[in-house]
N, C-alpha and C positions, 0 to 999 in steps of 0.2 A: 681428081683421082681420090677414091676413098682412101681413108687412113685405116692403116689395119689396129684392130683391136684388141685386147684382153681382158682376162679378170684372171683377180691374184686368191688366192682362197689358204688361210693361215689364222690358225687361232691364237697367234701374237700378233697384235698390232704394228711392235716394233717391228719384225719380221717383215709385214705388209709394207711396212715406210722404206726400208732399207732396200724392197725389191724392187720397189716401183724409183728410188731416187737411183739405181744401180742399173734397172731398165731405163731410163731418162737418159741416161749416159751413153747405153750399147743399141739404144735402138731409140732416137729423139723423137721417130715420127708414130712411134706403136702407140696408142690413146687408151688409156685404164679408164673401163666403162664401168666396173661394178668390183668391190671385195668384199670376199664371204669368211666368215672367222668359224665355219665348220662345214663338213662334206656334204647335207644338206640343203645349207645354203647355198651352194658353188653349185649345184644342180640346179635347184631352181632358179638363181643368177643368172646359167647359161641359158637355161630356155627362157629365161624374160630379155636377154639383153643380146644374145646368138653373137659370144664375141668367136672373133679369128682363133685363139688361142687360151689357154686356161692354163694357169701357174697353180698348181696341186701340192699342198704340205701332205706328204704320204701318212701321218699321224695328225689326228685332229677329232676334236670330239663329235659324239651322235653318227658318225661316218666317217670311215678312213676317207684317203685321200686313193687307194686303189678301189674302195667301192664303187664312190662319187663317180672314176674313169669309168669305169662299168656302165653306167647308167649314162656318160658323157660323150661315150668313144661315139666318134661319128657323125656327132656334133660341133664338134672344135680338137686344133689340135693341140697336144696335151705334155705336155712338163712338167715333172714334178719335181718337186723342192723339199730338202730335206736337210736336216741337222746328224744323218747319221750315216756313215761312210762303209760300214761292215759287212753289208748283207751283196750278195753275188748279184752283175747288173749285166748279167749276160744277155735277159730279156730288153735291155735298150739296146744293145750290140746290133738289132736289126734294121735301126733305122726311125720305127715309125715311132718310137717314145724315147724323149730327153730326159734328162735330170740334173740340176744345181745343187751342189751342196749348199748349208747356206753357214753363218751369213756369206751372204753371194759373192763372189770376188768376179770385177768386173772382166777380166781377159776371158776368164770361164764363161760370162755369162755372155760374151761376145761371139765366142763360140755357137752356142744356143742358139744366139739370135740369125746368127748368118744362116745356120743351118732350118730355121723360121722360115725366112725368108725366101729359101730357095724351094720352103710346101707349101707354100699359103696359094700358090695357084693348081694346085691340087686338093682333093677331096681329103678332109679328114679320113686317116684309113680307118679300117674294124679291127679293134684291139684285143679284141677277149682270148684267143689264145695266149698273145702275149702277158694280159694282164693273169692269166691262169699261171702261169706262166713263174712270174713274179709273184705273185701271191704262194705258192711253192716254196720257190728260194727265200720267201720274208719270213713265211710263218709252218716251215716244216708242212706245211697243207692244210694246216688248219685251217683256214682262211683266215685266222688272227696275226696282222703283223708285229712283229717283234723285233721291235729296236730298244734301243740304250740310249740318252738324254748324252748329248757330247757338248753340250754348253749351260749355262743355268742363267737367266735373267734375274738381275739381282739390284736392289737399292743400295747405292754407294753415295752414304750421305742423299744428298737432293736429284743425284740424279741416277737415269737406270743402264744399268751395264749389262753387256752380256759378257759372260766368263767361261772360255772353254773348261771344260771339265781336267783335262790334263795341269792345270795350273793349279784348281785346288789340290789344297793339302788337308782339309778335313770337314767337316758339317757337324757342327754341335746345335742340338735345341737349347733355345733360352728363351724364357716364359713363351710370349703366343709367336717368337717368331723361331726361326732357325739362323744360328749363323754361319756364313759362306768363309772360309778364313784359306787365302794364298800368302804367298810369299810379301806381296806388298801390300794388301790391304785386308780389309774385314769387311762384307758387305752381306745383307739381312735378307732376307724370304720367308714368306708365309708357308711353303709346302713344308708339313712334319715332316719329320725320320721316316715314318713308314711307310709314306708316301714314295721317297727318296730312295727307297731302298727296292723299291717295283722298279724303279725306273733308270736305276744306275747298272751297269754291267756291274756283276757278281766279282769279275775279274780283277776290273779295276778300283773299286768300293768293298772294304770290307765295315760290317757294324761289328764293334767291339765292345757297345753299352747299349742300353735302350736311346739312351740318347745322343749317340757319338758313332760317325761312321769317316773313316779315314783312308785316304787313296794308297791303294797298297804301294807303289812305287817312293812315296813320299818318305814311309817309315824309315827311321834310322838305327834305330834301335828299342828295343823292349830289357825292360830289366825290373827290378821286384822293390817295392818301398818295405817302408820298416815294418808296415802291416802285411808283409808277403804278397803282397797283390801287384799283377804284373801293370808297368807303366809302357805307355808308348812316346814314343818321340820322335820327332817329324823334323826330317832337312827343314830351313828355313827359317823356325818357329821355335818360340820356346816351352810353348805350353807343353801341360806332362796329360795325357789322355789316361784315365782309368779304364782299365780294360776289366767288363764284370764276369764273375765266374761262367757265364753262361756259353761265354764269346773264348774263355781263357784255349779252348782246346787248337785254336786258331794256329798261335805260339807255343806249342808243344814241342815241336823240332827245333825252337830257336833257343 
């Protein structure tokens, strides 16, 4: 009997390793034929390798991951994987599309799979209303979807971490990299500030320097040095954040 198949499509590596070693576990006998590290490639993947299933990072470079579906529906049936938990998923509520938060937690992604397995002897369905659908609820109709970064892959020392966004407490640039600073460690990344600042929720990140952006729930307190210039200060941490005139209006109520 054939082994049913997939491809995993993520443009983090790490991502890719953790899904397929998390699929190893909740489905032993599912075989990963091809991964694609942008929505592109996860199209052309599908039609050279025609797997059962397609794991979709809803954000991904050159083409989302609801494009890719677009252009996929029909062809395999479809999953997608995501780092961001906020946007309305009422378009899976019908049945014919999943989705995994990631990184994956195996009982979730057990779910998935049982539910896999009870379509695989059915026809991929036709997904374009629903992917209209979702494309609506992601991106207001734009057809751009819009999410927020809810973890940050980062060098800790020799090795690479992922870090939910709720545990930092702040991101400072320091010469070519930026630093990632939590409560129990301090670990580096290449993406600037500006970068950083596209890509964090507004809500939860505020920039308070050109080069200092700190998670609003973290702050303890603001108050003013001998130079009248307001400081921040963050549970956990000792450092004192300069906050520049640009940002001060931030703290006007406090």
């Amino acid at each position: 009997m054939r082994k049913p198949t997939a491809l995993i499509a993520d443009d983090e590596r790490l991502m890719r390793d953790q899904l397929k070693l998390r699929l190893a576990q909740a489905w032993p006998d599912l075989l990963i034929v091809a991964e694609a590290s942008n929505g592109l490639e996860a199209v052309a993947l599908t039609r050279a390798h025609e797997p059962d299933i397609v794991f979709l990072d809803i954000r991904m470079p050159e083409m989302t991951g609801v494009e890719a579906a677009r252009l996929i529906g029909g062809l395999a049936h479809i999953v997608f994987v995501t780092a961001y938990d906020q946007y309305a998923i009422e378009a899976f509520a019908q049945g014919a599309l999943d989705y995994v938060l990631k990184p994956a937690e195996l009982e979730r992604l057990q779910l998935t799979c049982e539910r896999l397995q009870g379509r695989l002897h059915t026809e991929p369905p036709q997904i374009d209303s629903l992917l209209a659908t979702l494309t609506q609820r992601l991106g207001g109709g734009t057809g751009t979807v819009r999410e927020y970064l809810r973890w940050i892959q980062a060098n800790v020392g020799t090795s690479l971490r992922l870090i939910p966004t709720q545990d930092i407490l702040f991101f400072r640039a320091d010469d070519k990299y930026t630093r990632v600073q939590t409560e129990q460690f301090e670990a580096l990344i290449r993406k600037p500030i500006k970068e950083l600042v596209e890509e964090l929720d507004p809500a939860e990140f505020w920039q308070i320097h050109r080069s200092t952006l700190v998670r609003v729930n973290a702050i303890a307190q603001v108050t003013r040095n001998a130079q009248s210039q307001q400081v921040v200060q963050v549970n956990g941490h000792p450092e004192k954040l300069e906050v520049s005139r640009a940002y001060s209006h931030l703290f006007k109520h406090m």
